[in-house]
C-alpha positions as CSV (number, residue, x, y, z in Angstrom):
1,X,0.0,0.0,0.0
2,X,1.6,3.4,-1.1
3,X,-1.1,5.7,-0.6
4,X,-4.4,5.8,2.0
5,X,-7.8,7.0,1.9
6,X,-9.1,9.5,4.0
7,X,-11.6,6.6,5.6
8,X,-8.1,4.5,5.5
9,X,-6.5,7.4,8.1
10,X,-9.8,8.2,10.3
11,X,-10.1,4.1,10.9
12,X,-6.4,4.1,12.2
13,X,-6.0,7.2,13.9
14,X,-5.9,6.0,17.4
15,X,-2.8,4.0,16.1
16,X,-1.4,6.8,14.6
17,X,-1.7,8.8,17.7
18,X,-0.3,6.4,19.8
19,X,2.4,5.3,18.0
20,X,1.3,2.1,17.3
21,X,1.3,1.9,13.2
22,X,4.4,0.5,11.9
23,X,7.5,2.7,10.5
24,X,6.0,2.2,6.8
25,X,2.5,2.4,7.7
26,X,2.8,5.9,9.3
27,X,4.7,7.2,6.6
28,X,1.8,6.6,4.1
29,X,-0.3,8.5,6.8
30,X,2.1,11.6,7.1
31,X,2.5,12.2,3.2
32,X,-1.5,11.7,3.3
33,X,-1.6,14.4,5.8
34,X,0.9,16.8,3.8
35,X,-1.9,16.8,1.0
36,X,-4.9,16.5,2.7
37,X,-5.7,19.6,4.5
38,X,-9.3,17.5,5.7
39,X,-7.1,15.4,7.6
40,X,-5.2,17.4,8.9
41,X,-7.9,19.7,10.3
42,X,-9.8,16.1,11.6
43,X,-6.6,15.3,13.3
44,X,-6.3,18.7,15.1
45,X,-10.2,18.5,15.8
46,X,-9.4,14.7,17.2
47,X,-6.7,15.2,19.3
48,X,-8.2,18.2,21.0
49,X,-11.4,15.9,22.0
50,X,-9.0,13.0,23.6
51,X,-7.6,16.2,25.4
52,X,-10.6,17.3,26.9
53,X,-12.0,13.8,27.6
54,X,-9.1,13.0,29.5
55,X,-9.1,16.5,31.8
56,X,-12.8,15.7,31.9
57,X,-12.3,12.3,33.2
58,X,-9.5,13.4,35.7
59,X,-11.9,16.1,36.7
60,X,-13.3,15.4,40.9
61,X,-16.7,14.8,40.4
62,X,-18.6,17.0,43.0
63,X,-16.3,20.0,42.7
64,X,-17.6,23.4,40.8
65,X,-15.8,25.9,38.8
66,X,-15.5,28.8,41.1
67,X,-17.8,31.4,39.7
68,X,-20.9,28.9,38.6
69,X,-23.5,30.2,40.3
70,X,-25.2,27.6,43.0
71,X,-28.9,27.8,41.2
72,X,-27.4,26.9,38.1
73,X,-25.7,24.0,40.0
74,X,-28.8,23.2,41.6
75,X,-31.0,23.3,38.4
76,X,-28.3,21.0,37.0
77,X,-28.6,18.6,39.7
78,X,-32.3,18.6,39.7
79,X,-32.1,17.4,36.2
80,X,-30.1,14.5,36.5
81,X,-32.4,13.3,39.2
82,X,-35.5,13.9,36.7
């Protein structure tokens, strides 16, 4: 394979990311990337959401943002009970 798809590079991107595509492999994925500003822009996007999951995920559950004010917290409560 010389050459991948833009389906070919969104199914492996988790690969990519991690490091986990072979030397030859992630070639073919960088030269797709130097012509395809798409990808390039999807990858940015992508990255960006793992980013956020993860401070999400590390994020204490029961804590606030200073500032949020407490009926907005409470409305927000209320609704997951609903």
């Amino acid at each position: 394979m010389n050459h991948v798809t833009c389906h070919e590079l969104i199914d492996f991107l988790m690969e990519y990311l991690d490091g986990e595509l072979p030397p030859e492999r992630r070639a073919i994925f960088e030269r797709h990337l130097s012509i395809c500003p798409s990808c390039v822009a999807y990858l940015q996007n992508y990255k960006a959401t793992v980013e956020m999951g993860k401070k999400a995920m590390a994020c204490d559950g029961d804590a606030v943002a200073e500032g949020v004010p407490q009926d907005l917290v409470a409305a927000i409560l209320a609704a997951r009970k609903g």
